[in-house]
N, C-alpha and C positions, 0 to 999 in steps of 0.2 A: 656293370653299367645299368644294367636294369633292375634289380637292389637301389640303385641312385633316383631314377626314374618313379621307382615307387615310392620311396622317399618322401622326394618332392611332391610327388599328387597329392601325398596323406598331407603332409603341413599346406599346401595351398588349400586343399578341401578344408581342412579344420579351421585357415586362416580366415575363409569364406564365410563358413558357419560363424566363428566368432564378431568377423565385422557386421551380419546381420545379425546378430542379437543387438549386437551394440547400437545399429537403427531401428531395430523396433524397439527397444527400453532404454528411452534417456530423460534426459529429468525436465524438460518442456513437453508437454502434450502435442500430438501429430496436427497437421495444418487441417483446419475444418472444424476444430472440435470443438464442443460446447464449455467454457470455464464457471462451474459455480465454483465459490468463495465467502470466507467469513473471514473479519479482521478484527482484532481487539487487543486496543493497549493506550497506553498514557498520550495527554494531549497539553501539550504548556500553550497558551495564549495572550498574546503582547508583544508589541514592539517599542515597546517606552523603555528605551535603551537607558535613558537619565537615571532608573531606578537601580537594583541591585536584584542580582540574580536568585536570591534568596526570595522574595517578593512575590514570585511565582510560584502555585503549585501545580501539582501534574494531576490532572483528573482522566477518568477514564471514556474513551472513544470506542465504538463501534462499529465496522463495515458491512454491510451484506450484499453479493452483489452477483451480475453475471457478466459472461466474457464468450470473444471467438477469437479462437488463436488463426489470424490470418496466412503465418506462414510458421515456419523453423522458430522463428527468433521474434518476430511482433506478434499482440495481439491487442485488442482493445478493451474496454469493462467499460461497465455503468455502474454503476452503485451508489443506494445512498446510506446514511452514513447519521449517527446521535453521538452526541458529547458533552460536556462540560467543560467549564474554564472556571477559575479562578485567580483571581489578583490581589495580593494588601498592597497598598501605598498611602503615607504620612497618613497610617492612623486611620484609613479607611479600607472598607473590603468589598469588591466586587465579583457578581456570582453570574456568569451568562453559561446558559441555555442553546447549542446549535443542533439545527434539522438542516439537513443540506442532500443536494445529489450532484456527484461527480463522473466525468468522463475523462477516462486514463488511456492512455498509452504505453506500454513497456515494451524496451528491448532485449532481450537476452545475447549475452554472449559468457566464452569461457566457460562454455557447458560439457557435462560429462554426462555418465550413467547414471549419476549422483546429485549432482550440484549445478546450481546454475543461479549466475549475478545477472541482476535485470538492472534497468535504469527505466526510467518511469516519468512522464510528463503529465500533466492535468490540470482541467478546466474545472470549475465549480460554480456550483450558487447556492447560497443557503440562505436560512429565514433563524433570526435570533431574537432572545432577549435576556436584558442584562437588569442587573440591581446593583446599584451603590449604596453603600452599609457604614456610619460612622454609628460607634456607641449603641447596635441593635436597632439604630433610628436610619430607615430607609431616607436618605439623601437625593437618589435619583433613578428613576429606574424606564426602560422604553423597549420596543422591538421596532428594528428594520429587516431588511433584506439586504446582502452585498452578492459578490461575483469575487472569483479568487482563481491564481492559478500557481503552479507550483512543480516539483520535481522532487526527487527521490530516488532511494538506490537499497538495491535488497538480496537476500539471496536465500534459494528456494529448497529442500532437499527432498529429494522422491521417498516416498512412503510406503509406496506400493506400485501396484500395477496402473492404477490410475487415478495416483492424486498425490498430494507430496505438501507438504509443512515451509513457510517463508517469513520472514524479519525481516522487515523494512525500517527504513528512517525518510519520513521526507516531512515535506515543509509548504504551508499553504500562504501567500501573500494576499491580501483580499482590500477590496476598492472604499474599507470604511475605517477609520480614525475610533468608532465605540464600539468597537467588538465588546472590550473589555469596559465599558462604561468611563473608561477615562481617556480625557481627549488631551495626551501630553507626549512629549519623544516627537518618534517616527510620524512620516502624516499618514501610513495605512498601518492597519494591525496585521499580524499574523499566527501561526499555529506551527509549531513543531513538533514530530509526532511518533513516536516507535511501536509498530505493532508489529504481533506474532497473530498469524492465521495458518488456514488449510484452504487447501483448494480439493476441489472434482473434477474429473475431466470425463467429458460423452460427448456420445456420436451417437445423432439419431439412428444409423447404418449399423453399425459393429456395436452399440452400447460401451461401458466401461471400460478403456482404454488407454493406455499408455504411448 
């Protein structure tokens, strides 16, 4: 019986030790903690459904930004954010230019020591300008400003002790018709978007942490 006894202490003690690892090293960073971040990858621009999917190319997007993970599973960012768009349609080609800054939200769930799927909410505003292009002969060209908001869905894999690699997909719906310099389709434009980043994670208290 007491062979049983110890047994049991040694697997509950080891059980103990193992579930505290697995709360100190999972793949969201501890509640409090500072999030830098970098995001970079392809940006399609257009809602002028009427066209053809071909029509579109993918230009490259930017993020850089920071974050506080307010608890286990939310945290917020700011970041602003450089890209390009381009468009052909019947025979012309338009080329826009965006500067923007964003405020996100994500939630993580389905997280492990490894992995972790977020879902992600966000407001924007950005400042652009476009050129419309028939035969190298600029047709039309202007800057405004819009406001945009949008959702997304990604997932993150720890890298280290305090910071971890994420791919995203999300999608920006924004309050202007010539994002892309053409005012045809949809009445607002928008942006679909996939990027692969890295993040950091600090505590002004502990430093680099997981």
């Amino acid at each position: 019986m007491r062979i049983i006894f110890i047994t049991v202490a040694i697997l509950l003690s080891a059980n103990v030790e193992l579930l505290a690892q697995l709360i100190r090293h999972k793949s969201v960073p501890a509640p409090g903690s500072l999030v830098l971040f970098t995001q970079a990858g392809g940006v399609v621009a257009g809602n002028d459904f009427s066209r053809r999917l071909s029509d579109y190319s993918v230009r490259p997007i930017l993020y850089l930004g920071a974050g506080l993970q307010l608890s286990k599973s939310m945290s917020v960012r700011l970041s602003p954010y450089w890209g390009k768009a381009r468009t052909d349609q019947s025979g012309q080609s338009s080329s826009t230019l965006i500067t923007g800054i964003d405020l996100s939200a994500d939630y993580a769930f389905c997280s492990n020591r490894v992995t972790a799927f977020f879902l992600e909410a966000r407001i924007t505003g950005m400042y652009y300008g476009y050129k419309v292009e028939k035969s190298s002969r600029v047709i039309s060209e202007g800057v405004d400003a819009a406001f945009g908001y949008g959702a997304g869905v990604g997932l993150r894999f720890r890298m280290g002790r305090a910071s971890s690699m994420m791919v995203k997909w999300h999608f920006i719906l924004t309050t202007s018709d010539k994002i892309d310099g053409f005012k045809d389709g949809m009445l607002h434009d928008g942006f679909s978007m996939l990027t692969v980043g890295y993040e950091w994670y600090f505590s002004a208290l502990r430093g680099l942490r997981f």
